[in-house]
C-alpha positions in Angstrom: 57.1 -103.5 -2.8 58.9 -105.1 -5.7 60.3 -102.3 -8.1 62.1 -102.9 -11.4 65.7 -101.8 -11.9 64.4 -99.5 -14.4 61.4 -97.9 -12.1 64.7 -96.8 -9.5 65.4 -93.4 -11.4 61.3 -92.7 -12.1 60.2 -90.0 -10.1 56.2 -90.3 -8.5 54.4 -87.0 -7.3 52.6 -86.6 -4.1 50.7 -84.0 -3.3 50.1 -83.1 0.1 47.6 -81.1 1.7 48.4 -78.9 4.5 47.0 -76.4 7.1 48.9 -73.3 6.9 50.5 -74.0 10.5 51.8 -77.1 9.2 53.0 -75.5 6.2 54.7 -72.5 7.9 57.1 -75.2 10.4 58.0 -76.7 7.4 59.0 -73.5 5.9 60.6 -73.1 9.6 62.6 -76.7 9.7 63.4 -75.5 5.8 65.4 -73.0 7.2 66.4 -74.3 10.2 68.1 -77.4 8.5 69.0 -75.3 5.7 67.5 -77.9 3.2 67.2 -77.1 -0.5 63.4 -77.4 -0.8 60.8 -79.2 1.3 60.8 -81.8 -0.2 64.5 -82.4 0.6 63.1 -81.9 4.6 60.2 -84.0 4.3 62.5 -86.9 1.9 65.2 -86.6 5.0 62.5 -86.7 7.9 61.3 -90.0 6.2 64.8 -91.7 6.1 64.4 -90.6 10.1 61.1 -91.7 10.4 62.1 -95.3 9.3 65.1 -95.5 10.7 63.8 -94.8 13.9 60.5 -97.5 13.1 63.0 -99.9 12.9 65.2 -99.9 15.5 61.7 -99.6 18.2 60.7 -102.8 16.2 64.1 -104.4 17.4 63.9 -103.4 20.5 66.0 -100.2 20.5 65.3 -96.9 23.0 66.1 -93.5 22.3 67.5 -91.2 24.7 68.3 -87.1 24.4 71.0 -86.3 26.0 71.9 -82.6 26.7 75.2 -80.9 27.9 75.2 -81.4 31.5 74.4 -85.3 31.3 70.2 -84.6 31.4 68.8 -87.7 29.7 65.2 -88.1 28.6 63.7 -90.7 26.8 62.4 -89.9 23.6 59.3 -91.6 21.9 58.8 -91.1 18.5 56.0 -93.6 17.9 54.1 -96.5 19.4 55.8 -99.0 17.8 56.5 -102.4 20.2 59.4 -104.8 19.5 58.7 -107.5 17.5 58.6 -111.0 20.1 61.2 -113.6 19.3 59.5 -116.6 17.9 
């Protein structure tokens, strides 16, 4: 998407329409994360979201890891590394 240096400061609203147990965890994470607002939650889980889209594109795995040394792999979405040309 090609943006202007003047279109960085605009501000574009989205409205989103959610069932009321979606909207009651993000009143949850809100809290839990002790965000500002929800759109501060949903703003950080999309610098997550691609973060996380582009490391699996580059071949990257992600792994919880808990106190006692438990791992588990974690997948956050189906994406498949992109194949060396």
């Amino acid at each position: 998407m090609n943006r202007n240096k003047q279109d960085l400061g605009q501000k574009i609203r989205v409205t989103l329409d959610l069932t009321p147990q979606f909207y009651e965890r993000l009143e949850q994470l809100e809290d839990l994360v002790e965000a500002d607002s929800k759109a501060g939650v949903i703003r950080q889980a999309l610098q997550l979201y691609e973060y996380v889209a582009r490391k699996s594109l580059e071949g990257w795995a992600f792994r919880a890891v808990n106190s006692n040394g438990k791992e588990e792999n974690i997948v956050f979405l189906s994406v498949q590394p992109r194949l060396a040309p």
